[in-house]
N, CA, C and O of each residue as an XYZ file, in Angstrom:
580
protein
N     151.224     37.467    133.354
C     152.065     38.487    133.928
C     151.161     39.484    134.657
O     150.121     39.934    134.176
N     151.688     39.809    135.949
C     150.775     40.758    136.336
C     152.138     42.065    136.531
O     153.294     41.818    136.875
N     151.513     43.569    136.166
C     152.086     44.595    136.458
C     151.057     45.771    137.620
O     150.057     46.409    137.291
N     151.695     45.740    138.916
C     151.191     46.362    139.131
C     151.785     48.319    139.168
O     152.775     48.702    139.791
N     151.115     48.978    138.568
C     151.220     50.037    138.323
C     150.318     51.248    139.557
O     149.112     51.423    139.732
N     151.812     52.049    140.382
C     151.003     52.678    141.646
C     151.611     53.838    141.460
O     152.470     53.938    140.583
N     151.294     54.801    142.182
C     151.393     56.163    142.233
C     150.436     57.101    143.057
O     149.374     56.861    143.632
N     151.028     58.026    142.945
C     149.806     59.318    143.627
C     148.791     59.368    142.679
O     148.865     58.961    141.519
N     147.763     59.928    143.272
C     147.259     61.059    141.750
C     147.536     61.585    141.034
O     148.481     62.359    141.194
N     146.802     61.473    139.666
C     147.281     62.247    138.482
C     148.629     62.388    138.301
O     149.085     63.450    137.877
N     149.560     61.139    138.658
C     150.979     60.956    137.875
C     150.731     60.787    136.477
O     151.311     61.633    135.796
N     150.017     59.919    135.809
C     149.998     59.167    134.854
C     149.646     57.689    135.116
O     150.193     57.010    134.247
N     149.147     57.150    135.729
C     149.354     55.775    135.924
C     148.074     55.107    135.015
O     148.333     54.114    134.336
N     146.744     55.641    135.010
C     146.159     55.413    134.346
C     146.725     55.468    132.180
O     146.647     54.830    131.130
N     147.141     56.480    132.667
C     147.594     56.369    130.757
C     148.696     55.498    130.198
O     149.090     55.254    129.058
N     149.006     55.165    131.253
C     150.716     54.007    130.987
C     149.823     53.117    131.097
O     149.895     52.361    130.129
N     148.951     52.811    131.856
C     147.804     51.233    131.739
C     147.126     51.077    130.572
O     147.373     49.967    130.100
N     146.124     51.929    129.678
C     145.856     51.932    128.816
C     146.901     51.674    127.615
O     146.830     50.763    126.790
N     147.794     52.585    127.693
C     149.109     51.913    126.398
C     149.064     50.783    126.829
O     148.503     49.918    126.157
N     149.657     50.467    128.098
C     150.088     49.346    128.005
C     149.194     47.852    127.343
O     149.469     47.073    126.430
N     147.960     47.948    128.373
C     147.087     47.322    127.863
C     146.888     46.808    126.379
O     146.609     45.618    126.237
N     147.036     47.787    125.029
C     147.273     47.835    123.642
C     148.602     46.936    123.483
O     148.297     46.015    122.724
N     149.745     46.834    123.820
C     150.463     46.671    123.449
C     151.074     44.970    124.350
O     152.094     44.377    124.000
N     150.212     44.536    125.417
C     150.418     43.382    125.641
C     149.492     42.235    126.089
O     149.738     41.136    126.585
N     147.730     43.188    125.566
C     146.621     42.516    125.290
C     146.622     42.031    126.885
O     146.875     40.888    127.265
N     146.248     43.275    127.809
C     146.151     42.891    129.171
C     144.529     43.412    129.632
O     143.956     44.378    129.129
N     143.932     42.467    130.768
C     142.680     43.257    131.216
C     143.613     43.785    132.464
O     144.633     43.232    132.874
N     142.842     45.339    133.111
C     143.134     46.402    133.847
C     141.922     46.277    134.895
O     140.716     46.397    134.683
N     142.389     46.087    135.709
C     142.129     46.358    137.210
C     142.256     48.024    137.901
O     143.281     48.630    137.588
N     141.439     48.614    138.643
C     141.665     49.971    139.310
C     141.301     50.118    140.465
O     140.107     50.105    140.761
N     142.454     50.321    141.520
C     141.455     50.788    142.902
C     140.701     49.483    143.478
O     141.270     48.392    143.513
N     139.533     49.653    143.874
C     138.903     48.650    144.358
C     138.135     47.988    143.434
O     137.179     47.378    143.914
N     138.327     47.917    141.876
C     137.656     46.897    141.200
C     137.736     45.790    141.511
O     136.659     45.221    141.330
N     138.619     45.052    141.970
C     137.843     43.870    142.657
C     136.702     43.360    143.234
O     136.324     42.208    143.020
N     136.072     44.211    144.021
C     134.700     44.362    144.500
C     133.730     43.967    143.859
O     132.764     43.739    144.588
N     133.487     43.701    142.322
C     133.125     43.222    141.218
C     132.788     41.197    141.530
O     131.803     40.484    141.338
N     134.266     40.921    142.105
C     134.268     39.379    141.534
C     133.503     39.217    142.476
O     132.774     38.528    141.762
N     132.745     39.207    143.866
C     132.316     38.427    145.257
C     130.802     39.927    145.801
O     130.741     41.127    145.534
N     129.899     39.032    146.581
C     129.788     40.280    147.359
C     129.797     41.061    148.748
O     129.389     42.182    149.052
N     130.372     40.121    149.426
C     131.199     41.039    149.969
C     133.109     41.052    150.191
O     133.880     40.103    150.049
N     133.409     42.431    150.560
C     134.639     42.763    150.738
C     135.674     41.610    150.515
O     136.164     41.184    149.469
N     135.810     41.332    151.479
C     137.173     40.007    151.950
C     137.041     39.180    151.318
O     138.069     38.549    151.070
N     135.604     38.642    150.626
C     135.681     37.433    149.892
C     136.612     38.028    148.770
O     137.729     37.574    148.520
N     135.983     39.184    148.067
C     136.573     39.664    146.989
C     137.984     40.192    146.983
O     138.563     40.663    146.004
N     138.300     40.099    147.792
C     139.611     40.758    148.057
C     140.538     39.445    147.604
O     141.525     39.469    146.869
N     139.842     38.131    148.352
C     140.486     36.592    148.191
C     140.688     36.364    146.928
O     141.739     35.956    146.433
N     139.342     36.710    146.179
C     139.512     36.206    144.651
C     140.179     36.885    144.566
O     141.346     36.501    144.500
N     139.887     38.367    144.510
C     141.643     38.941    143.564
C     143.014     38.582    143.603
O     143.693     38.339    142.606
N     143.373     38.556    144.685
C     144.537     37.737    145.043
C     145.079     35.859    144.329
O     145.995     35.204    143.834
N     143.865     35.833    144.733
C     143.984     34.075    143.907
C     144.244     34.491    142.126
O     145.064     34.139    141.277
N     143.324     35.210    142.147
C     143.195     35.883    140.105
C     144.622     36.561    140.041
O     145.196     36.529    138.952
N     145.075     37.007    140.825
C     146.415     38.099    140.598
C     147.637     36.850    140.452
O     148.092     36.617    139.332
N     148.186     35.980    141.807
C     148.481     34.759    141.990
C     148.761     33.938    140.773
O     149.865     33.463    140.507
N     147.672     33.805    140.049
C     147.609     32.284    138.738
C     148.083     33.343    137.865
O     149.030     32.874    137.235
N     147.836     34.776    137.465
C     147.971     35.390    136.410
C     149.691     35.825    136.658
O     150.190     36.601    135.843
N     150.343     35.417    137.533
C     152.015     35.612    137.151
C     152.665     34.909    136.322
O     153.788     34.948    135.819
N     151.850     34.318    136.270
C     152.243     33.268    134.902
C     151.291     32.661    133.859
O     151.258     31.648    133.160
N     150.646     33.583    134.043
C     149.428     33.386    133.284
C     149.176     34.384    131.994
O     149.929     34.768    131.099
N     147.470     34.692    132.360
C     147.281     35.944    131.618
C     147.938     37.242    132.234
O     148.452     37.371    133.345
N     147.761     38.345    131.031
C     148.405     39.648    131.368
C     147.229     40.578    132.457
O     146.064     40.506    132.066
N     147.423     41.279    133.541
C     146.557     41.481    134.227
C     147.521     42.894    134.478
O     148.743     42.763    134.546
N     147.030     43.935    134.578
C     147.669     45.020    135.202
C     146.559     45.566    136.128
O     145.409     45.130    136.065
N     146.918     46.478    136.941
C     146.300     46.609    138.311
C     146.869     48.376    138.593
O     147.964     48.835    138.268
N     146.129     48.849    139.043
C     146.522     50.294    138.521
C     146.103     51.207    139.957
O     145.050     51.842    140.006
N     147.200     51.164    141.229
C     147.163     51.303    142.629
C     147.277     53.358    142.854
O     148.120     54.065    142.303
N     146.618     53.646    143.412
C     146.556     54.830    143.929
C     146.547     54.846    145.118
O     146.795     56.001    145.461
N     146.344     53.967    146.305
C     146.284     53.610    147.614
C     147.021     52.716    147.996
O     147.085     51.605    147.471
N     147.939     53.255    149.364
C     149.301     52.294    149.769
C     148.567     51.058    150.078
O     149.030     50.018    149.608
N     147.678     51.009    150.672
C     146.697     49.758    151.427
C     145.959     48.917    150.513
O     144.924     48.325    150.816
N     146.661     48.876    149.109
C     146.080     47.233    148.054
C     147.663     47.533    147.923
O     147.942     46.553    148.614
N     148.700     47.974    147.667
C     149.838     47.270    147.339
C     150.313     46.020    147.796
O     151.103     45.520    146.995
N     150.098     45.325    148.835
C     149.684     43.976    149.163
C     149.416     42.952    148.577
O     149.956     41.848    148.511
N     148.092     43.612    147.934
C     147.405     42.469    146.813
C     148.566     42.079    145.696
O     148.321     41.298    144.776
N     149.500     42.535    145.828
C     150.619     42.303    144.336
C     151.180     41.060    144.684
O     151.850     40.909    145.705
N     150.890     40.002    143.733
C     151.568     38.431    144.546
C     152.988     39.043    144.226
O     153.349     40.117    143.744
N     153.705     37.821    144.733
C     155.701     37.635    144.278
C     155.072     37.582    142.992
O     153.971     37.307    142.516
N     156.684     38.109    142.465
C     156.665     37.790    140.822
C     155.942     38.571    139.750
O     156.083     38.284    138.561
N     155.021     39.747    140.245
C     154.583     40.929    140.012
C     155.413     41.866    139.549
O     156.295     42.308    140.285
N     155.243     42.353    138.135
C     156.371     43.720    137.283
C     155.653     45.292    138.575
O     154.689     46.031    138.375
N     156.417     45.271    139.531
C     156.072     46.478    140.092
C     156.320     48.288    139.234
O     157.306     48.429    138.509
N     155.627     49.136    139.382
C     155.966     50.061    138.336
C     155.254     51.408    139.268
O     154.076     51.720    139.442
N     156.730     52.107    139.828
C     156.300     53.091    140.301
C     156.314     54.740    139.449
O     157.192     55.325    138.814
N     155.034     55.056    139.773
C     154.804     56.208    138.452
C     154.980     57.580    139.777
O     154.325     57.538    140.819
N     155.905     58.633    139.476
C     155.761     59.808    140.186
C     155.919     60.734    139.293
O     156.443     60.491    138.206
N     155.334     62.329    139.759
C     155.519     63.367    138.627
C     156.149     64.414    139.861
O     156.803     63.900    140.768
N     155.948     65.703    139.845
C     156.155     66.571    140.403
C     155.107     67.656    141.064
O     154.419     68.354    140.319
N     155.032     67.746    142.260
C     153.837     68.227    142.809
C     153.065     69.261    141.915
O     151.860     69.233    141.664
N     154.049     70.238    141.452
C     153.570     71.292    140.427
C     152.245     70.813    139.687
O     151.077     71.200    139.716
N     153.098     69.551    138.837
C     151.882     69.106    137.830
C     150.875     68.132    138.196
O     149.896     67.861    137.502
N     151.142     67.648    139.250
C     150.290     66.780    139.966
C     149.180     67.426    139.992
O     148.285     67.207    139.176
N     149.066     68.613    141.265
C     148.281     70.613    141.051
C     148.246     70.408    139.516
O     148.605     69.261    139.251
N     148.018     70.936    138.713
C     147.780     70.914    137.535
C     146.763     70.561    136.921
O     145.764     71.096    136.440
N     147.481     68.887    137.085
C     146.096     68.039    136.879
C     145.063     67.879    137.400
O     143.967     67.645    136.892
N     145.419     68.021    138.684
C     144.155     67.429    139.564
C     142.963     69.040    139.253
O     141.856     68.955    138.722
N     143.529     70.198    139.695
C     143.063     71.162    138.766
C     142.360     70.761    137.538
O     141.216     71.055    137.882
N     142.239     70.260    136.261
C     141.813     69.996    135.626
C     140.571     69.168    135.627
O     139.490     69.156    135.038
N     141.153     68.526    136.481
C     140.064     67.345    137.027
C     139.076     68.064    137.687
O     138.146     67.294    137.930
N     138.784     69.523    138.208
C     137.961     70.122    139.100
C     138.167     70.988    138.491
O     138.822     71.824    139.114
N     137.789     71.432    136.889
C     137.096     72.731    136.339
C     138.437     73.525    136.793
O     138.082     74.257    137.717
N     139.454     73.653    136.611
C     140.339     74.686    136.916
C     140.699     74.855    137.925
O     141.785     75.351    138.225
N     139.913     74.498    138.606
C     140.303     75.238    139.853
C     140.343     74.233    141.101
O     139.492     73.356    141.253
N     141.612     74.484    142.139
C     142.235     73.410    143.117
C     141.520     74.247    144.378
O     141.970     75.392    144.419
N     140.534     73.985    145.408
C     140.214     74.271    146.404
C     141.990     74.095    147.153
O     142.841     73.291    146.774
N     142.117     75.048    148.195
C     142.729     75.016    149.747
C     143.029     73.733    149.978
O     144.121     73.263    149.656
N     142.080     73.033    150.563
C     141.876     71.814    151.112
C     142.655     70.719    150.298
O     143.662     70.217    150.797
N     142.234     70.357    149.117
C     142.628     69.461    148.366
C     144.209     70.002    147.651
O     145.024     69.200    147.195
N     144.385     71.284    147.669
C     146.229     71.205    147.616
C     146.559     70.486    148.777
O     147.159     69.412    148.744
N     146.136     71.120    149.934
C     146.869     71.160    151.187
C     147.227     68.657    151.067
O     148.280     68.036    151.211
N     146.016     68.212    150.815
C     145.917     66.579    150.968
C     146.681     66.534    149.933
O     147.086     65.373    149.979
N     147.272     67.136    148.798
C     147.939     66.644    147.761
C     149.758     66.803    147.919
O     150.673     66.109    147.475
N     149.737     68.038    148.754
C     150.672     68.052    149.257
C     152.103     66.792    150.468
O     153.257     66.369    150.390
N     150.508     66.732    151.724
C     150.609     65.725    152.538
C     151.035     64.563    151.858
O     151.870     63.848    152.413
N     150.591     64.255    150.730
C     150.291     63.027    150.159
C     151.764     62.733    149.052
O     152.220     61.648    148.691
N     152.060     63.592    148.847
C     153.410     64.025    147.938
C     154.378     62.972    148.215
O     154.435     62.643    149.399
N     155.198     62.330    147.359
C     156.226     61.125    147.867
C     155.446     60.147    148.601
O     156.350     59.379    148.931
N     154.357     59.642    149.091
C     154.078     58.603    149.742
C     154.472     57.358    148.845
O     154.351     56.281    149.428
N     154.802     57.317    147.879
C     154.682     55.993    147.518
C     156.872     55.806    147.331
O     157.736     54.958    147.553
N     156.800     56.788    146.963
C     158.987     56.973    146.517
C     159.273     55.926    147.089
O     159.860     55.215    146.273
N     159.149     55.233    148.437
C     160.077     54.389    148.858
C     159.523     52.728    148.922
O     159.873     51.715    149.528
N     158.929     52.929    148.370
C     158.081     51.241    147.818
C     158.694     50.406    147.015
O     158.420     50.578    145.827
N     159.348     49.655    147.227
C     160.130     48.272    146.284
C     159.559     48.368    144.969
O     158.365     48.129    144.788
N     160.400     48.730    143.960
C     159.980     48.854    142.552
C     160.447     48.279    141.166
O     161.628     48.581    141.000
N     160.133     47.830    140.512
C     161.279     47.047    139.211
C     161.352     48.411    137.994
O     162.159     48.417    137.064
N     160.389     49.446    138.235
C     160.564     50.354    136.525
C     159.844     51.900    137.599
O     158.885     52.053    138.355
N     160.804     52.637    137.159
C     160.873     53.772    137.808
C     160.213     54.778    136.662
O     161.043     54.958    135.770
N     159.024     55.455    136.428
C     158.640     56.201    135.374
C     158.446     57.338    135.951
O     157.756     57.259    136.968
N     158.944     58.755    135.560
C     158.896     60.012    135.887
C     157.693     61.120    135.262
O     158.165     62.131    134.743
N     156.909     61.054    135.272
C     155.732     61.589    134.747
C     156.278     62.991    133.679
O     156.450     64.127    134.120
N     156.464     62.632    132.375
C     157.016     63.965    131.789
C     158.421     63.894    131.463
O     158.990     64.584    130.616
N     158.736     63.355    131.911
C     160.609     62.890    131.788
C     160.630     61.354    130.877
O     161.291     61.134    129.862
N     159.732     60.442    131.561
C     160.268     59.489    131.192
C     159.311     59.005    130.038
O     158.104     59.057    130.274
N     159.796     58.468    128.631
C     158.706     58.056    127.442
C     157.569     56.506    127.916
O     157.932     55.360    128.178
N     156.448     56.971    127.880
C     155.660     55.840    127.961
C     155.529     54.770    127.067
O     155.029     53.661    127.258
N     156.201     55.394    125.764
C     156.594     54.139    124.484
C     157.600     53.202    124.879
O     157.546     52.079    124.376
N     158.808     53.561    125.964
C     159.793     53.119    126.097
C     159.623     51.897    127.223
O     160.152     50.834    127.546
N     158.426     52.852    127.628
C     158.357     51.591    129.606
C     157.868     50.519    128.582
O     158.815     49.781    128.311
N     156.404     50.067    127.725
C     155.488     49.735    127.522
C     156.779     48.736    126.668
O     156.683     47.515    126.791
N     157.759     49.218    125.964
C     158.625     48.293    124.686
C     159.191     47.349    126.566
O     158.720     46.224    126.733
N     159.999     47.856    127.568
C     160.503     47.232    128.646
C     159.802     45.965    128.966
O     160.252     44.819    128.933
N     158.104     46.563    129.416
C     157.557     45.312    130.413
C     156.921     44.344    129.083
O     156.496     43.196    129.207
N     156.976     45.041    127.955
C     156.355     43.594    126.964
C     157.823     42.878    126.880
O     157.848     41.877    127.595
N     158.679     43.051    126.403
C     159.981     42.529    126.745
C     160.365     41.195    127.759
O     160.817     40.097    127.436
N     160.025     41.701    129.039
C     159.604     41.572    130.180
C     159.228     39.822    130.177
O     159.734     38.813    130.669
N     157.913     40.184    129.227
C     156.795     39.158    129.114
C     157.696     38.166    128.470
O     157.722     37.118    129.116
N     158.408     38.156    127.458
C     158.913     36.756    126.930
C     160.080     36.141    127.599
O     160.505     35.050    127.219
């Protein structure tokens, strides 16, 4: 089974991967980890795809997208899982992530960046703060049998 799990920044997408991971004995993919299997780019890009591909029916593989430009890599037959929160806490976090404090600049790109993913073909809609991560994680193991 592959799930791919996308979002902005600091929705949550990383911490719904980790549960998840526990609970349906999956290896996790991030970003451009692929880059790992080949050395260079495109080759590696191939393997992932081929590795993503066999694992829809295979092993459990989750894949954990912050950038519209690998949503692609998701073969057919992929548990899509779009994670959004609310700009407020998005700011928040990412704040956290930088000692407290959110430079100008990086609101202003977090802003821009706000909803880019909302209208992306999705199978599990998770609301960062609203929605229980015990509940998605009971769904996509479910899912699996």
């Amino acid at each position: 089974m592959v799930i791919g799990i996308f979002g902005e920044s600091c929705t949550g997408k990383s911490t719904l991967a980790d549960k998840l991971k526990e609970s349906i004995n999956a290896q996790v993919y991030t970003g451009r980890d692929y880059l790992r299997l080949e050395k260079n780019e495109a080759a590696a890009k191939r393997s992932f795809q081929a590795k993503l591909r066999e694992a829809v029916s295979g092993e459990n593989i989750i894949y954990v997208i912050s950038e519209k430009e690998h949503l692609p890599l998701l073969p057919h037959g992929s548990i899509r899982v779009l994670v959004t929160a609310d700009l407020d806490m998005i700011k928040k976090r990412f704040a956290g992530r930088m000692q407290g404090s959110l430079p100008a600049p990086v609101a202003a790109m977090l802003e821009r960046k706000h909803g880019c993913f909302d209208k992306e073909p999705h199978d599990i809609h998770i609301i960062s703060g609203r929605t229980s991560v015990d509940d998605v994680c009971r769904k996509i193991a479910a899912m699996d049998n």
